[in-house]
C-alpha positions, 0 to 999 in steps of 0.5 A: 590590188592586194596589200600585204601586212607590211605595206602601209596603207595611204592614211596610215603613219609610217612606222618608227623603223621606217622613219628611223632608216629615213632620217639615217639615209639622210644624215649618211648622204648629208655628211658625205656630201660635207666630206667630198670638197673637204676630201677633194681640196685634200687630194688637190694639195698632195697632187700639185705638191708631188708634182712640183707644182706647189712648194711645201711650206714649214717653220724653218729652225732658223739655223743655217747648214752647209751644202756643197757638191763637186758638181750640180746638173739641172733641168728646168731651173728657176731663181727668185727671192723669197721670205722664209720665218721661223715660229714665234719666239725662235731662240734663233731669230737673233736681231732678224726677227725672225725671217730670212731673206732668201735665194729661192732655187728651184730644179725639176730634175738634180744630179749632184756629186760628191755631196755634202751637207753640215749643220752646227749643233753646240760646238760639233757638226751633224755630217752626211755624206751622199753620192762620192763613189760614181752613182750621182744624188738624184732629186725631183721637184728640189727646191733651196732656200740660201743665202749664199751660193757660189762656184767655180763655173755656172753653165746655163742654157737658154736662160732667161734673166728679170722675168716675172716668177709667177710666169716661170714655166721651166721650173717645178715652182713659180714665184710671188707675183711681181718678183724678179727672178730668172729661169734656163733649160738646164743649169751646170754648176761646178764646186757647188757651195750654198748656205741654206736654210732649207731644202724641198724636194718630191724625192731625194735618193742619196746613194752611199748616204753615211750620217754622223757627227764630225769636228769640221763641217763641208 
């Protein structure tokens, strides 16, 4: 068979341009190879994260705010303790040391009427209102961190209280292993008012959502 100029023959090295392309393939192959479980552990975080399945962690502020509402409706709901921290050296940590221990209440799906959220900020509060003029507040994946929650009636469907939280199924998250907790279908509570220090949620719709400064908070 006939060689062309171009082909190398068996006892021939191969030209640079070849090996060049050669060792190029090879390094293009190699690092996408690196990227793929770094890429897919990437993925695997934003998936479980915008289905509920894995709490959003962060620094809290250290500084408490206000929620209240005339009335919260949940399905899939789940109660257990948690840990929250602030960054080192917080001016906020106070004699705490810097944690909080704190109610963790998590919901698949919230309605909330009637809004209301505050936080003091040197002498005045930080005031938003969400949801008063008939179209509820929605969220999806809602967790609080509190360390009070009160009402005026609590409704529950087929709770289940002292289970184990990390078996929780009804709710969007679950709790640390060996942590007491409980969980319902559905929970309905009236003149909702909670002191929290910090709210998750996969979507959050506030309808009519007014912002500003006020002399009083919720």
């Amino acid at each position: 068979m006939a060689l062309s100029e171009d082909t190398p023959t068996p006892d021939s090295p191969p030209t640079a341009s070849s090996d060049s392309a050669r060792r190029g393939g090879v390094r293009y192959r190699r690092a996408a190879l690196m990227g793929i479980p770094a890429f897919l552990a990437a993925g695997t975080l934003v998936m479980l994260t915008a289905t509920g399945a894995l709490a959003a962690q962060f620094a809290i502020s250290g500084m408490p705010f206000t929620v209240t509402a005339d009335s919260m409706e949940g399905t899939g709901f789940g109660q257990f303790g948690g840990l929250d921290s602030m960054p080192e050296g917080s001016p906020n940590e106070g004699d705490t040391g810097g944690q909080v221990l704190v109610i963790v209440t998590a919901i698949r799906e919230a309605k909330l009427t009637n809004l209301c959220q505050s936080v003091e900020i040197g002498g005045t509060y930080l005031h938003i209102t969400a949801g008063n003029k008939g179209t509820a507040v929605k969220a999806s994946g809602l967790t609080t961190d509190s360390t009070e929650i009160s009402g005026k009636l609590a409704d529950f469907d087929n709770i289940e209280i002292g289970g184990d939280a990390s078996t929780f199924d009804k709710p969007p998250v679950k709790g640390p292993l060996g942590s007491f907790g409980q969980q319902a279908d559905t929970v309905t509570i009236k003149d909702l008012r909670q002191t929290n220090y910090a709210t998750t949620a996969v979507r959050f719709t506030l309808p009519d959502l007014r912002m500003g400064f006020s002399s009083k908070g919720c």
